[in-house]
C-alpha positions as CSV (number, residue, x, y, z in Angstrom):
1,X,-17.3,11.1,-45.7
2,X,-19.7,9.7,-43.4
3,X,-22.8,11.9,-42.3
4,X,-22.0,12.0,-38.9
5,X,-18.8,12.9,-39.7
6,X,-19.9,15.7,-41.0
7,X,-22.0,16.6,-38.6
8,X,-19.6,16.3,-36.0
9,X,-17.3,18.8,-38.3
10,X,-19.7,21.2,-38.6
11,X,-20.0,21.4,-34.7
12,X,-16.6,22.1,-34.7
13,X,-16.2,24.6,-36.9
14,X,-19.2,26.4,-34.6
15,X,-17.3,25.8,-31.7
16,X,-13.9,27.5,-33.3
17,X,-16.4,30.9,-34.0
18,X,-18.0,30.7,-30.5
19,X,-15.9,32.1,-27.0
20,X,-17.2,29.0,-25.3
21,X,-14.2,27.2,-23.4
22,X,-15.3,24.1,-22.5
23,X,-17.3,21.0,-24.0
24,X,-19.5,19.0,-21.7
25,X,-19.4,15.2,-21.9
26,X,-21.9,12.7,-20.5
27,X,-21.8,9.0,-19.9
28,X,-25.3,7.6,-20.7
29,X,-25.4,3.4,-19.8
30,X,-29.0,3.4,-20.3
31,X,-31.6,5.1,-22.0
32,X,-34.5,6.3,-20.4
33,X,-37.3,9.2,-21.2
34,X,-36.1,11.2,-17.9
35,X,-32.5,11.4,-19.5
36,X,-33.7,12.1,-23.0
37,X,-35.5,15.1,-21.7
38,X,-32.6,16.1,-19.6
39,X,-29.9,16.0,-22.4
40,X,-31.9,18.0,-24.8
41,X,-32.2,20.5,-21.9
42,X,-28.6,20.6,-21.9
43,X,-27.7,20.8,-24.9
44,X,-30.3,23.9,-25.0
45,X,-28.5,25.3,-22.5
46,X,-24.7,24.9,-24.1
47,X,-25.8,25.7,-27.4
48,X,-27.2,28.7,-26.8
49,X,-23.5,30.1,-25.5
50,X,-21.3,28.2,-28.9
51,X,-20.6,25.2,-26.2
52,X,-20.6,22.0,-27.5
53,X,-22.8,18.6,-25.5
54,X,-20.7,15.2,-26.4
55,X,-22.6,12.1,-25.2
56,X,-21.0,8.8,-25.5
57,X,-23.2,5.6,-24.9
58,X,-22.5,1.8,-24.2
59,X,-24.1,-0.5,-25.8
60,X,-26.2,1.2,-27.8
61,X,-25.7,3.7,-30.4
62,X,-27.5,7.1,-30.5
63,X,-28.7,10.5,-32.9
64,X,-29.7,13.6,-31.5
65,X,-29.9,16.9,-33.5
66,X,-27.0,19.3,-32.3
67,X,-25.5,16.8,-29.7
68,X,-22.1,15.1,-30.8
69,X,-22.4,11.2,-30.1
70,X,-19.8,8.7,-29.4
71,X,-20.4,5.0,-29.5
72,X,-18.4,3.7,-26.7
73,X,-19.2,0.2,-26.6
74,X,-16.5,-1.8,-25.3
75,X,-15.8,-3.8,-29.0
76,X,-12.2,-5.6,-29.8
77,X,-11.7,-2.4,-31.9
78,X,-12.0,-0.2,-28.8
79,X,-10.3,-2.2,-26.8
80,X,-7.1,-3.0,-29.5
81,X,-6.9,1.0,-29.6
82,X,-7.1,1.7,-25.6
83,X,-6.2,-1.8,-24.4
84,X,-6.1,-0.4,-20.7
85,X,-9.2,1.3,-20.5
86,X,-10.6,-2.2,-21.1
87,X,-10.6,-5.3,-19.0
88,X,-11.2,-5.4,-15.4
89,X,-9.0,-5.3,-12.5
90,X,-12.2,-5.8,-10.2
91,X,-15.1,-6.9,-12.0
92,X,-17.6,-4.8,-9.5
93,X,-15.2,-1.9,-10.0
94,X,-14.6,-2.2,-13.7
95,X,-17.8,-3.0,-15.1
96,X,-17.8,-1.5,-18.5
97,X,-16.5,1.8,-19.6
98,X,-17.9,3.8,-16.9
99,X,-16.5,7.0,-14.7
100,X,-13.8,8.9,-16.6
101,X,-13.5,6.3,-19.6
102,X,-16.6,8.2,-21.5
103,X,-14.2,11.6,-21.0
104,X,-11.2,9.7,-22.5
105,X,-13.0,8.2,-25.3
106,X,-15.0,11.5,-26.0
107,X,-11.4,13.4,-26.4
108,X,-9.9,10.8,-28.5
109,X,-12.9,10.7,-30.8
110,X,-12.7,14.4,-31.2
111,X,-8.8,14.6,-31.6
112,X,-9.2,12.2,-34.4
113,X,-12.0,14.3,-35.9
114,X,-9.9,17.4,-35.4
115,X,-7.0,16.4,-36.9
116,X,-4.5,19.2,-37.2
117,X,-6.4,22.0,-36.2
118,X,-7.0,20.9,-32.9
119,X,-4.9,23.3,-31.0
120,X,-7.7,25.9,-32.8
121,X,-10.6,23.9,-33.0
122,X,-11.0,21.9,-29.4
123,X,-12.0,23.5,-26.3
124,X,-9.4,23.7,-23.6
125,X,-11.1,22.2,-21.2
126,X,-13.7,19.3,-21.5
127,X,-16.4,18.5,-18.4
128,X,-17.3,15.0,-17.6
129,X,-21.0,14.4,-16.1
130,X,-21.6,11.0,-15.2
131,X,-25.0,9.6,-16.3
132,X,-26.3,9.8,-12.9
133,X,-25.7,13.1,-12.7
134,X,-28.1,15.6,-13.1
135,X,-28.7,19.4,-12.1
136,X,-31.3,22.4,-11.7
137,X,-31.7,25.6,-13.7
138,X,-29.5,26.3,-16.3
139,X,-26.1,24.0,-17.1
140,X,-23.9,26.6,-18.7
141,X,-24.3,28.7,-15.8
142,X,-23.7,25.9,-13.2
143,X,-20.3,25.2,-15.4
144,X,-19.4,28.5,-16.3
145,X,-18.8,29.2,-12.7
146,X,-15.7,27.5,-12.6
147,X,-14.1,29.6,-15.4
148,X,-12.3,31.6,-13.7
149,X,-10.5,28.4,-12.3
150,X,-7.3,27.7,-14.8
151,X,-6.5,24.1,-13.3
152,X,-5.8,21.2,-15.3
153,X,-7.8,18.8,-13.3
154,X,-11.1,20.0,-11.3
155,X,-12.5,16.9,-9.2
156,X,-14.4,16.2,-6.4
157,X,-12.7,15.1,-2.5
158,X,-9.5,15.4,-4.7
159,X,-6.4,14.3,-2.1
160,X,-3.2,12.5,-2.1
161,X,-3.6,8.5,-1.8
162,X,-3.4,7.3,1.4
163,X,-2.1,3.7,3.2
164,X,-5.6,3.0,4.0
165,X,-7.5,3.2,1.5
166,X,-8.6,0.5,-0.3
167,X,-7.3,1.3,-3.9
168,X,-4.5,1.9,-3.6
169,X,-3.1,-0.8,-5.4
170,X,-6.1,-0.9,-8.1
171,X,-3.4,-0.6,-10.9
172,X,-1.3,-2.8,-13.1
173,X,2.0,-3.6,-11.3
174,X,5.3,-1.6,-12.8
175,X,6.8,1.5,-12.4
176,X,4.8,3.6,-14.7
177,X,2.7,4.5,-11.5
178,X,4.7,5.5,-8.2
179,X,3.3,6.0,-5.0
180,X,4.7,9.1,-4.6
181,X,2.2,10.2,-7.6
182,X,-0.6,8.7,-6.5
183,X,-3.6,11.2,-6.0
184,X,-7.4,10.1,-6.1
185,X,-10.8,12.0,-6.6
186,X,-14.2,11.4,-8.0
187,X,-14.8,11.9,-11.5
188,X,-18.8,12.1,-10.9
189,X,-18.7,15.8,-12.2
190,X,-15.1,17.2,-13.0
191,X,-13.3,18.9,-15.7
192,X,-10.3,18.3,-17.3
193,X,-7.8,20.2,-19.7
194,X,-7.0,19.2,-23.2
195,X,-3.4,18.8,-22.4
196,X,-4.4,16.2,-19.6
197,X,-6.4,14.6,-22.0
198,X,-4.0,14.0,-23.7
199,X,-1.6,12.9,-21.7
200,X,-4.2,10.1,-20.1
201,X,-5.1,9.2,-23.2
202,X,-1.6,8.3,-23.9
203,X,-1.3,5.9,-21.2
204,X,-4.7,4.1,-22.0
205,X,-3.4,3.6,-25.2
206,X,-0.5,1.6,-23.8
207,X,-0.8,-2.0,-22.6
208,X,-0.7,-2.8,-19.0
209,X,-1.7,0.6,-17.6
210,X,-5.0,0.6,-16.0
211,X,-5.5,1.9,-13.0
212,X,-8.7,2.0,-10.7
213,X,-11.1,5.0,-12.4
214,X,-10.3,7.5,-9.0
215,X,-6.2,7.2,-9.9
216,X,-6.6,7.6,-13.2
217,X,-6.3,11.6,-14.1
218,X,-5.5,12.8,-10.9
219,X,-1.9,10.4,-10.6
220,X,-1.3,11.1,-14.1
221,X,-1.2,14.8,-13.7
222,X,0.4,14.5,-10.5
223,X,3.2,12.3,-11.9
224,X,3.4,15.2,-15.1
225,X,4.0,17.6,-12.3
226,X,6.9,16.1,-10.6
227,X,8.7,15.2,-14.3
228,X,8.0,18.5,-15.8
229,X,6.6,20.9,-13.4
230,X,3.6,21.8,-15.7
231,X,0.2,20.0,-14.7
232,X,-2.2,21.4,-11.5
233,X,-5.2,20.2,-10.2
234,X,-7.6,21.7,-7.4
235,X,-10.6,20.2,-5.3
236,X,-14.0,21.0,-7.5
237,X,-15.4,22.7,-4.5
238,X,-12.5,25.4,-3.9
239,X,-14.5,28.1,-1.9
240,X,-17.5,28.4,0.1
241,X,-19.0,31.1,-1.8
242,X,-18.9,29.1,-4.8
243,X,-20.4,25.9,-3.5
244,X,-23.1,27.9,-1.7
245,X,-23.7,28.9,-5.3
246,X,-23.5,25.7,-7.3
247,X,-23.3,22.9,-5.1
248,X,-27.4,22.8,-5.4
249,X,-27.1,23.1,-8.8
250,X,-25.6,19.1,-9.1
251,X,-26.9,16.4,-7.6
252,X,-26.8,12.7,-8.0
253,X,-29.1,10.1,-7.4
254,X,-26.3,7.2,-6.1
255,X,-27.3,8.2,-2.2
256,X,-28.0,4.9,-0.1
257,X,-30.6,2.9,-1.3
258,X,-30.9,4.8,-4.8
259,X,-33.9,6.6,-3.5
260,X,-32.8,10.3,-2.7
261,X,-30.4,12.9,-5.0
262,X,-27.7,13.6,-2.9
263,X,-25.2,17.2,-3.9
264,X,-22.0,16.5,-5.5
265,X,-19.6,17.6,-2.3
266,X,-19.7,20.2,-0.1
267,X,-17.4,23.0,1.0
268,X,-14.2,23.0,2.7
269,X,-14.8,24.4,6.3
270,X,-12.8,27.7,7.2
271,X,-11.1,26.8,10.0
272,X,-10.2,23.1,8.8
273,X,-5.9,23.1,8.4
274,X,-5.0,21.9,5.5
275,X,-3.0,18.5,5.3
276,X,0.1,17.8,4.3
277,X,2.7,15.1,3.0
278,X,6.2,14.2,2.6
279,X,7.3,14.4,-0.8
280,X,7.6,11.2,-2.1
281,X,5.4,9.6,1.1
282,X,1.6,9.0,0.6
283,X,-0.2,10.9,3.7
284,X,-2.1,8.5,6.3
285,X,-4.5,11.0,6.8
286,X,-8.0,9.0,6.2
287,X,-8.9,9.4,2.7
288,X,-12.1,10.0,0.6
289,X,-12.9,6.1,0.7
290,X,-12.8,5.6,4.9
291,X,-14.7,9.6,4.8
292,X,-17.7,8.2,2.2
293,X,-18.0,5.0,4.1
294,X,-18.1,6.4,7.7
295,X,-21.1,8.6,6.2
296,X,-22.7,5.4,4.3
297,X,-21.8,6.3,0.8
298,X,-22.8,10.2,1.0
299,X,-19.6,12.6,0.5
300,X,-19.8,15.8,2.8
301,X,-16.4,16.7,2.9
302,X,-13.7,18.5,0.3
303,X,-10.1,17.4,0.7
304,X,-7.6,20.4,-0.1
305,X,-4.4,19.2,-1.5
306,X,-0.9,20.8,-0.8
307,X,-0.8,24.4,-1.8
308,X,2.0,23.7,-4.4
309,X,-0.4,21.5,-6.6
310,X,-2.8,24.2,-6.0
311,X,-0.7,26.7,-7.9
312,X,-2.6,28.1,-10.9
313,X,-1.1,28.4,-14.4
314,X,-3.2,31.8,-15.3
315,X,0.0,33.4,-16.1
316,X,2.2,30.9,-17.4
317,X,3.1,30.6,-20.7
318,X,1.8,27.0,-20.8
319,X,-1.4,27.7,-20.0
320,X,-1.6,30.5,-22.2
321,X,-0.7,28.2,-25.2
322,X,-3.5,26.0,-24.4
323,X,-6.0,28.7,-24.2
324,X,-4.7,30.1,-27.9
């Protein structure tokens, strides 16, 4: 058995002793001294509560002392085993593995590790932080304050796909994806549950799936909601008292121009109605895209979905199997 095998064992078997629910992934494209110091902060920060820091790299690999790393260099291998996380539907879009693809190949290199025991061994819950991405004061705290939240999907201007916006038909052509299941959000700083992890896995596993990085988890748990009634997903910032909290907590520096940190969403106003849809119709209420552009790239709105994909599972015996 390979040392890092090993290693990456041994983190699990730390992780199956702590009460930590949740292992935090980030995406790193490029290394630089700034990050270096920043992920060994992090990992600090998890460690100290049993949580686990998984960074997965492209193009390079990496070693760091109580961090579990993940090549994810786009190689034939890679791309044979998760043929439609690979490729590129828009070349500007799809440049390398980038937004959620570091969260899918983080949980598939961890399944494989885990083996049988992981139902016992894996978090439920695994956060993606893109390498942009960064925060103040302390990261387990920032995170933790979404535990209380037992969604399958947590993401940023999360809202049903709309006519207008210009992604909508960012996916391989067939029937595996329906409009009526169509959702978007950014990934930029979400978190996701095994089970959906699983189930997005799945479908990058399968030829002739992709679908534009903002579909992705959000349609997939959406269409796993209308066939079996079991997946929920809720916008990131759910409540002004927590994003008065957190939201200065995480930042990132893609603001206009590169030159400012810009917070990761704001909270939804009090007195703003919530939208709704048809079943089965995509709402033409003007999505996250038109919203970001209208504001030159800067989000400062959340997007509530429906109420019914809002529905928790903290009492369902579903979700209490994936907490076991």
């Amino acid at each position: 058995m390979r040392r890092g095998q090993l290693a990456r064992y041994a983190l699990l078997a730390l992780r199956a002793a702590a009460d930590c629910n949740f292992a935090t992934v980030v995406h790193v494209h490029r290394w630089t001294a700034t990050l270096s110091a920043r992920l060994l902060d992090a990992r600090d920060s998890l460690r100290r509560r049993g949580c686990r820091l998984i960074v997965v790299t492209s193009g390079f690999a990496l070693s760091l002392d109580g961090v579990t790393c993940v090549d994810g260099t786009e190689t034939r291998a890679a791309a044979r085993a998760f043929p439609s996380l690979s490729g590129s539907l828009h070349r500007k879009a799809f440049a390398g593995w980038k937004g959620d693809r570091g969260l899918v190949l983080a949980y598939a290199a961890e399944r494989a590790v885990a083996g049988a025991w992981a139902a016992t061994t894996l978090e439920p819950y695994f956060w993606n932080l893109e390498a942009d991405v960064a925060w103040k004061g302390d990261l387990y705290e920032a995170l933790a304050d979404w535990n209380d939240r037992a969604e399958d999907l947590l993401c940023i201007d999360l809202t049903r796909s709309t006519y207008d916006w210009a992604h909508l038909r960012s996916h391989d052509p067939g029937d595996w994806l329906r409009d009526e299941d169509k959702h978007n959000c950014l990934m930029t700083a979400a978190r996701a549950s095994t089970r959906l992890l699983e189930r997005v896995a799945a479908v990058a596993a399968v030829p002739g799936r992709r679908a534009y990085l903002e579909l992705r988890f959000a349609s997939e748990c959406a269409r796993h909601r209308r066939l079996h009634g079991n997946c929920t997903m809720r916008e990131l910032w759910d409540a002004p008292d927590r994003a008065a909290r957190r939201r200065g907590a995480l930042f990132t520096w893609t603001a206009a121009g590169g030159t400012a940190a810009s917070p990761l969403g704001a909270p939804p106003s009090s007195g703003r109605p919530r939208p709704t849809a048809r079943s089965g119709t995509p709402s033409r209420t003007p999505g996250p895209g038109a919203r970001r552009a209208a504001r030159g790239g800067v989000t400062r709105d959340a997007f509530w979905v429906d109420d019914a994909v809002q529905v928790a599972l903290r009492d369902s015996e579903w979700h209490q199997g994936s907490r076991s």
